[in-house]
C-alpha positions as CSV (number, residue, x, y, z in Angstrom):
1,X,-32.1,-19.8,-12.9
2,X,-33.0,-23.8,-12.6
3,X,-37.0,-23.9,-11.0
4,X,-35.9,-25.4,-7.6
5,X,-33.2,-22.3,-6.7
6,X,-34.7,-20.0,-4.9
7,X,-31.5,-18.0,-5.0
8,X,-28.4,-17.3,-7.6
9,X,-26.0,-15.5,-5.0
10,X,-25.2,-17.0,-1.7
11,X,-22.9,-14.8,1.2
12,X,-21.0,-15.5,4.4
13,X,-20.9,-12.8,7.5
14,X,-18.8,-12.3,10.0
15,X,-21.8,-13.2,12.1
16,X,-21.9,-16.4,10.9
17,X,-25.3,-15.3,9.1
18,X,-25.4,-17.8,5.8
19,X,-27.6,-15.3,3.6
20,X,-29.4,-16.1,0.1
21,X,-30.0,-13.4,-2.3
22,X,-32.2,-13.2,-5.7
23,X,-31.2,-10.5,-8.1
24,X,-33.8,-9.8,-10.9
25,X,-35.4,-7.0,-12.9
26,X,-38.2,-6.6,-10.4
27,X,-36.6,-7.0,-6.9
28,X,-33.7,-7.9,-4.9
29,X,-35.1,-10.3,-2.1
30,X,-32.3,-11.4,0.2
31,X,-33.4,-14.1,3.4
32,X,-31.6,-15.8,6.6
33,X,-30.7,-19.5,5.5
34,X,-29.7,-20.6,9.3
35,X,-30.7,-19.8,12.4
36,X,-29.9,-16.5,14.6
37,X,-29.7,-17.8,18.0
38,X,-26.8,-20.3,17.7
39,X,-24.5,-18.0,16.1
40,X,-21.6,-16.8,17.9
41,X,-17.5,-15.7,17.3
42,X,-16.6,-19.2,16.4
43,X,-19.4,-19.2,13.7
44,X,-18.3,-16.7,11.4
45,X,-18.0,-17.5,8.2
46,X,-14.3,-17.3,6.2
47,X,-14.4,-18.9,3.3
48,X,-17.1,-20.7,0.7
49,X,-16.4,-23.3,-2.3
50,X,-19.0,-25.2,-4.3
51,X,-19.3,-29.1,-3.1
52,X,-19.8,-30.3,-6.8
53,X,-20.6,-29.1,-10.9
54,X,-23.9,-29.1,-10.0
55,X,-23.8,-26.0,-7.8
56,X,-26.3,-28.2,-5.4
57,X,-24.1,-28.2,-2.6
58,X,-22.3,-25.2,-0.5
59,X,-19.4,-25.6,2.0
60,X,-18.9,-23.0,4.2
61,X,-15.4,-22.9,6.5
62,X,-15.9,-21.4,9.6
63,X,-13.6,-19.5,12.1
64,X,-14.2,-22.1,14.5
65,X,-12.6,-24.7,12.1
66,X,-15.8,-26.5,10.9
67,X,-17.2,-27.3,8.0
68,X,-21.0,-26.6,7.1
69,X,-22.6,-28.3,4.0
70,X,-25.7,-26.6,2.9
71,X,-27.8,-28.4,0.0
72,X,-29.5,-26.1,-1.8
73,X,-32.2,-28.9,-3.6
74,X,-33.6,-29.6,-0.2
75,X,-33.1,-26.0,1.4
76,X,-31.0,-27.1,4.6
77,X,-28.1,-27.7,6.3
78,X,-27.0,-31.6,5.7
79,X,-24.0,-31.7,7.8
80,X,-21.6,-30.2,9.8
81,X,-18.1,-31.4,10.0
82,X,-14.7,-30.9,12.9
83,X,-11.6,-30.3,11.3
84,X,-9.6,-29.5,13.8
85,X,-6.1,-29.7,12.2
86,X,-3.6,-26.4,12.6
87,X,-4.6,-23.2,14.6
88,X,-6.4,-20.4,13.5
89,X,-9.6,-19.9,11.2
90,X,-10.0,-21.6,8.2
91,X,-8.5,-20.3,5.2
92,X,-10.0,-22.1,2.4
93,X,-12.2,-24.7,1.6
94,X,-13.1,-27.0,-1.3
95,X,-14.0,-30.9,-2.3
96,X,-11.4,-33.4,-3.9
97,X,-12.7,-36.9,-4.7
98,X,-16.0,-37.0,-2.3
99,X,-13.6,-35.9,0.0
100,X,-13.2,-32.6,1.7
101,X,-10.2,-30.3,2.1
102,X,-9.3,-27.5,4.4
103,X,-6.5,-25.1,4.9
104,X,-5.8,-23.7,8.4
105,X,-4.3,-20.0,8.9
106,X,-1.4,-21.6,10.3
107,X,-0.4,-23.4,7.1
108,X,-1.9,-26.9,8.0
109,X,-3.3,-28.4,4.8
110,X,-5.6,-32.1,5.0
111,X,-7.8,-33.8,2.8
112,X,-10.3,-35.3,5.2
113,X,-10.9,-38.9,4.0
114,X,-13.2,-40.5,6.2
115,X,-13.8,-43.6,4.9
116,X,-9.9,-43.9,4.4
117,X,-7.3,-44.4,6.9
118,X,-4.8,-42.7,4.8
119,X,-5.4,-39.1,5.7
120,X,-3.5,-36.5,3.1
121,X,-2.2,-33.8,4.7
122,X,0.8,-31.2,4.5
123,X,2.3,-27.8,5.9
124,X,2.3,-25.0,3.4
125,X,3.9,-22.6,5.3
126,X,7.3,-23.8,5.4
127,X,8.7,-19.8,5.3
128,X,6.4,-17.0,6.8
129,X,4.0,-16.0,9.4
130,X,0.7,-17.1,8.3
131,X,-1.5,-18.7,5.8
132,X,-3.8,-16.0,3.4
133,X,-5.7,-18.0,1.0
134,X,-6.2,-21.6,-0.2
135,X,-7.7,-22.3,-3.7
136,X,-8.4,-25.8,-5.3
137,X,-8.0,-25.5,-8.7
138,X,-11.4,-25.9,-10.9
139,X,-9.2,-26.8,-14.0
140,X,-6.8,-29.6,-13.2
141,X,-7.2,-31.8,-10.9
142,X,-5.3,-32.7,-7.4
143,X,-3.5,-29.2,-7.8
144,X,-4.1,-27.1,-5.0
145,X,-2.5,-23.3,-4.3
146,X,-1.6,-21.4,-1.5
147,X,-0.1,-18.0,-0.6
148,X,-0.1,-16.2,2.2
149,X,2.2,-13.4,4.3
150,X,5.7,-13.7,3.7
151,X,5.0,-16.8,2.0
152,X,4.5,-16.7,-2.0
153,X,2.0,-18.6,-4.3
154,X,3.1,-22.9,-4.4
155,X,1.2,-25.3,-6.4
156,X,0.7,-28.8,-4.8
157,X,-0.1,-32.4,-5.9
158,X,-2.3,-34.5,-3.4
159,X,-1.4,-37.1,-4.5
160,X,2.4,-36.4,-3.7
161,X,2.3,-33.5,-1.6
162,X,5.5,-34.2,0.5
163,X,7.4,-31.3,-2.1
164,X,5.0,-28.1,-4.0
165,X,5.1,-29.3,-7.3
166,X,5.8,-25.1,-7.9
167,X,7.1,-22.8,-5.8
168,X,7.3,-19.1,-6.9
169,X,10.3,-17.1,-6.6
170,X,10.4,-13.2,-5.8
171,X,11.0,-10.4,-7.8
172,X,14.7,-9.0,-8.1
173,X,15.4,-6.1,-5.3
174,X,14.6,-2.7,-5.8
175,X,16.6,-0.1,-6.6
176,X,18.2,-0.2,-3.0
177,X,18.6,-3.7,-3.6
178,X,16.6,-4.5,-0.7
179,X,14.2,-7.3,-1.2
180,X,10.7,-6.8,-2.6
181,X,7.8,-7.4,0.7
182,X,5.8,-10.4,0.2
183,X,2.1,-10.9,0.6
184,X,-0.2,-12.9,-1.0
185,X,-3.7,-12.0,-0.3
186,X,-6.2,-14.1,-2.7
187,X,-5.2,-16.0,-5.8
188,X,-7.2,-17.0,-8.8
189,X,-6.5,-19.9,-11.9
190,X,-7.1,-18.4,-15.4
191,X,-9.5,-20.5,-17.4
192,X,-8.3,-22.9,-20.4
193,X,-4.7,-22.5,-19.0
194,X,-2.3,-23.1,-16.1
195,X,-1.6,-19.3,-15.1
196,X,-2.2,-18.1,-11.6
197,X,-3.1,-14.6,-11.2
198,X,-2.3,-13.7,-7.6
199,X,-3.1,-9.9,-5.4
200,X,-0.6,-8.9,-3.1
201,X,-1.5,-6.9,0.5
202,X,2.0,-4.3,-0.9
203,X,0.0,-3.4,-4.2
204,X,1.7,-6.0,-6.9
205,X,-1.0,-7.9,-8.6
206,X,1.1,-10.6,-10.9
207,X,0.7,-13.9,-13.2
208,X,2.0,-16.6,-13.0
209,X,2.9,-19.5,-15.2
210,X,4.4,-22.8,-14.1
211,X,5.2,-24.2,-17.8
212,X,8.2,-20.9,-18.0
213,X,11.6,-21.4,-17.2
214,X,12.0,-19.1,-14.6
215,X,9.3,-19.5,-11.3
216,X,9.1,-15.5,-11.4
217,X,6.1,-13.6,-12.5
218,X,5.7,-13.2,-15.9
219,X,3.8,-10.2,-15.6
220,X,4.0,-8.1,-12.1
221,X,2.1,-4.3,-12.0
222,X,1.1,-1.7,-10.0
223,X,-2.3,-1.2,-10.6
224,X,-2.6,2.2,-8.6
225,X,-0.3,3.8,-6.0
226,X,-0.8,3.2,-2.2
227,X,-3.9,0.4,-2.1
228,X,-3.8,-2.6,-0.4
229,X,-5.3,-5.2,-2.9
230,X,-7.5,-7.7,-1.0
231,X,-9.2,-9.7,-3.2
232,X,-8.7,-10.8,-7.2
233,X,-10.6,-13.2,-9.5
234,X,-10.6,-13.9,-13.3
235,X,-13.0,-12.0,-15.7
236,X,-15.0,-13.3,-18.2
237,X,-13.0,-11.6,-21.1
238,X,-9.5,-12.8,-21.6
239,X,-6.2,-11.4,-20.0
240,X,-8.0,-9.2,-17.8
241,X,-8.6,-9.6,-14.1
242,X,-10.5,-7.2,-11.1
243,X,-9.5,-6.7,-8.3
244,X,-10.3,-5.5,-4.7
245,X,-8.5,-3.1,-2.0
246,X,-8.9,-2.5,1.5
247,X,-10.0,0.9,0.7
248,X,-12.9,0.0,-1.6
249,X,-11.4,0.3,-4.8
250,X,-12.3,-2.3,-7.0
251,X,-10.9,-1.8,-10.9
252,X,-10.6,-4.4,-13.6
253,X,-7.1,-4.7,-15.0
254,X,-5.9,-5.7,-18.5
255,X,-2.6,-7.9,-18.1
256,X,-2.0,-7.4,-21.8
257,X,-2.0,-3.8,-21.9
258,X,-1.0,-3.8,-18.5
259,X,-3.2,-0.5,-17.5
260,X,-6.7,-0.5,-15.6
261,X,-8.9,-0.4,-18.5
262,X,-12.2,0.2,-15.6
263,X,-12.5,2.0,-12.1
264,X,-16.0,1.3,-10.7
265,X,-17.7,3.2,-8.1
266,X,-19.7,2.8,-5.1
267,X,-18.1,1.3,-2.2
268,X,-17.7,2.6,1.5
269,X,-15.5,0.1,2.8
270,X,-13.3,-2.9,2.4
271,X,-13.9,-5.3,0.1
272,X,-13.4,-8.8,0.8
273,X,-14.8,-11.1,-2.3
274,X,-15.3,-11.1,-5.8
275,X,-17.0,-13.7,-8.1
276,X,-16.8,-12.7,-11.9
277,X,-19.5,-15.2,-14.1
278,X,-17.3,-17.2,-16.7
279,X,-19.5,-16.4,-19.6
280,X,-21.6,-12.9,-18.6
281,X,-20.0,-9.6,-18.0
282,X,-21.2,-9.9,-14.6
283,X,-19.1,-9.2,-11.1
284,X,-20.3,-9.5,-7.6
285,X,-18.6,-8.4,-4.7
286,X,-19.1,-8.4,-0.8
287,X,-17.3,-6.4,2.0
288,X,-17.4,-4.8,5.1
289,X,-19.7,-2.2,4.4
290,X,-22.5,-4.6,4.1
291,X,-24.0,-3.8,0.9
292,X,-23.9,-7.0,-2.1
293,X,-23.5,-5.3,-5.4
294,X,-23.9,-6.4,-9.1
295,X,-21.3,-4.8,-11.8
296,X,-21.1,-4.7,-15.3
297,X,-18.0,-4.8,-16.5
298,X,-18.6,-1.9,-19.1
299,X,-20.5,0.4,-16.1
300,X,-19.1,2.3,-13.3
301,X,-22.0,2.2,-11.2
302,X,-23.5,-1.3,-9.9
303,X,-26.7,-2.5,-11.8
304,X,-28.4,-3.6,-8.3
305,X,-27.2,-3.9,-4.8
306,X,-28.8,-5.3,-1.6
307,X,-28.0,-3.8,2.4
308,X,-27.5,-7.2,4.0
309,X,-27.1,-5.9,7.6
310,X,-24.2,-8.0,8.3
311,X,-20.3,-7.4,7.5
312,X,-19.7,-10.0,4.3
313,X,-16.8,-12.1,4.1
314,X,-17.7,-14.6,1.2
315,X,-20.0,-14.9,-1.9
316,X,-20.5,-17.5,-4.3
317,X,-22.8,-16.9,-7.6
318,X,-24.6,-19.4,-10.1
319,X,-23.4,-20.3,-13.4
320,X,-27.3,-19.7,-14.4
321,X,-27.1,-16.4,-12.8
322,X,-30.0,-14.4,-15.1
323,X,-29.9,-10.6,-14.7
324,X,-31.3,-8.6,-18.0
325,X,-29.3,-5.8,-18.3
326,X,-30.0,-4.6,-22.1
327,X,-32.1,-1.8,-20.5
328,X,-29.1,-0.7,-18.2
329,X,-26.5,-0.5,-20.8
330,X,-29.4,1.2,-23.1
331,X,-29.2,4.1,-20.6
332,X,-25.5,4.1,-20.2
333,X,-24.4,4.3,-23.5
334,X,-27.3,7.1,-24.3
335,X,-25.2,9.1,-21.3
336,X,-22.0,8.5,-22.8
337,X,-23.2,10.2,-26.0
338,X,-24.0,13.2,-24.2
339,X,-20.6,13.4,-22.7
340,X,-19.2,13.2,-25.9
341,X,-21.1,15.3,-27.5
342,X,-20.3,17.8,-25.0
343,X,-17.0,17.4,-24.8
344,X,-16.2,17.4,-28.9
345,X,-17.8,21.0,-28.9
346,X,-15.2,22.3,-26.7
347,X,-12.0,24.2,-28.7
348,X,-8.8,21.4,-28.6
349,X,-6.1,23.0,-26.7
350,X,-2.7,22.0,-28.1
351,X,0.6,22.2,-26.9
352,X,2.5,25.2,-29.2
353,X,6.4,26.3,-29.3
354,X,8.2,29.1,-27.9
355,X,8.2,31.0,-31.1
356,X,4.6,30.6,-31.5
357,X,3.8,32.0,-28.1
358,X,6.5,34.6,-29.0
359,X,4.6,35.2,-32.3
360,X,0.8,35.6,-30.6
361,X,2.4,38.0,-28.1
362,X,3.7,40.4,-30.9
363,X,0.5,40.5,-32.3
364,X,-1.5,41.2,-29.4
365,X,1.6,44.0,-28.4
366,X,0.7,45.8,-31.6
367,X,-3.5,45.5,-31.3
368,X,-2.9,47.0,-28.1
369,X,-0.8,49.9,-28.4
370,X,-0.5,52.7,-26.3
371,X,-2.8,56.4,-26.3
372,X,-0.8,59.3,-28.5
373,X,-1.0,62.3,-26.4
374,X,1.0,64.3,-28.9
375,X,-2.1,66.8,-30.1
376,X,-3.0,67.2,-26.5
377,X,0.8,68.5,-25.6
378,X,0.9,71.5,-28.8
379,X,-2.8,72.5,-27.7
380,X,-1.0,73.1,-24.2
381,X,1.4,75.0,-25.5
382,X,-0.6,77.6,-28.2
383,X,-2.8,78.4,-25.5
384,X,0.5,79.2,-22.9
């Protein structure tokens, strides 16, 4: 971590609480970055982007549909924007060109130019009842995605945004040829390509890639029955992705193999965001039970966590985010020894035929015969 961050992970609350935390080997110290007596409903925090490569600037989108720009060089707040375009809270947040662009639950997309006069802005939600998630993509540039409920993943030019340059198309019907529920909760752009990997609110998580012929899904799953998938974002190994349910499930997937390859443990509620590192097997998530947790991708349970008081909505974390955790995986893999160990000593059951269960019970029919009471029968009778 650069000398002049105090912090490597910053978080969003409902309360509008803008938190920064410091993970390391010694501690966990987490502090308020704004002020307590200001905050109210309209202040809560829904979504977080980085303002440049730097990681020096943070915008947070707020409920009230306002953008705060915290610089974290000089410690403070350095602005705080209207946007007051669409209805609802805002449901993404990110910076194009020195210029800032927000997404509205109701669909309304704008790039806010205010040294312009030519103001960029667009509806999303042509079909559907409201907007999920809006991402800017970190990879090519202009391209913005959205998704939301009843409204599936789009790609969109800024510079011509008047038609999505993609538009997804649903799955075929089911087996009652009804069509398949849509309900895009979080999206995420795979690094070094153009795939989308998208989670759905009905269980699907999918992949997407604009360069096939067909706008389906190349690849659509069912990671585990019954969960509501809340949150997704791209793993630092390749073809893999985790993901987050609304019953605090959080499990990395393998596209490829197209099974959960982890499960990890220790959540008591909803979780609402995920930021994997690009480089380190490293994952940390926020949600409504209030805790801020550090994964490994290879461990179950979190390497450190940090009770933040507050329900969490959004995190962001450092590209120079420096946790040693040589130590931790030490331990683990010492405990996975002794689980194998214990379980190789155990007798392999295997599955036999009918005529080798027929055979055993012959065997153990004759070792256990029945008591000959002929002697006793003639003693009866000599003495009668």
């Amino acid at each position: 971590m650069s000398s002049t961050q105090d912090f490597n992970v910053y978080v969003g609350a409902e309360t509008g609480l803008f938190k920064g935390v410091n993970f390391n080997n010694q501690q966990t110290i987490a502090k308020n970055l704004n002020s307590l007596q200001s905050l109210d409903r309209q202040q809560e925090i829904t979504c977080m982007a980085w303002g440049n490569e730097e990681e020096s600037e943070i915008l947070l989108g707020l409920r009230g549909q306002k953008v705060k720009i915290y610089d974290s060089e000089f410690k403070g707040f350095s602005g705080c924007v209207e946007t007051p375009f669409g209805k609802g809270p805002l449901r993404g947040v990110g910076k194009l060109n020195e210029s800032i662009i927000t997404a509205s639950e109701s669909g309304d997309v704008k790039l806010w130019k205010f040294k312009s006069s030519q103001q960029v802005e667009f509806h999303a939600l042509n079909t559907g009842e409201r907007l999920c998630c809006m991402r800017l993509s970190p990879f090519t540039k202009n391209i913005v995605a959205t998704g939301g409920k009843k409204n599936d993943l789009q790609l969109w030019d800024m510079e011509n945004s008047q038609h999505p340059v993609f538009k997804a198309k649903n799955v075929k019907n089911d087996f009652l040829d009804l069509p398949v529920p849509i309900w895009v909760s979080d999206l995420a752009f795979v690094r070094n390509s153009e795939q989308i990997a998208t989670s759905s609110r009905h269980g699907f998580v999918r992949l997407y890639d604009p360069k096939s012929r067909g706008r389906r899904p190349v690849i659509s799953c069912v990671p585990e029955a019954d969960e509501a998938w809340t949150c997704i974002t791209i793993a630092s190994r390749p073809n893999q992705v985790i993901v987050g349910s609304g019953k605090g499930r959080m499990l990395l997937f393998d596209f490829r193999q197209q099974k959960v390859v982890h499960a990890y443990r220790g959540f008591t509620g909803s979780i609402r965001q995920m930021v994997c590192h690009p480089t380190k097997p490293l994952v940390v998530s926020v949600g409504l039970d209030r805790f801020v947790r550090v994964h490994h991708l290879d461990r179950q349970a979190p390497l450190h966590k940090s009770y933040l008081k507050s329900r969490l909505n959004a995190v962001l974390m450092r590209q120079d985010f420096g946790v040693i955790i040589d130590q931790e995986l030490d331990s683990g893999e010492a405990i996975d020894v002794e689980k194998d160990s214990f379980w190789n000593t155990m007798e392999e059951i295997k599955d036999r035929t009918v005529t080798e269960i027929e055979d055993q019970v012959e065997k153990e029919a004759i070792k256990v015969s029945p008591i000959k009471n002929c002697g006793l029968r003639k003693k009866r009778r000599t003495v009668s």
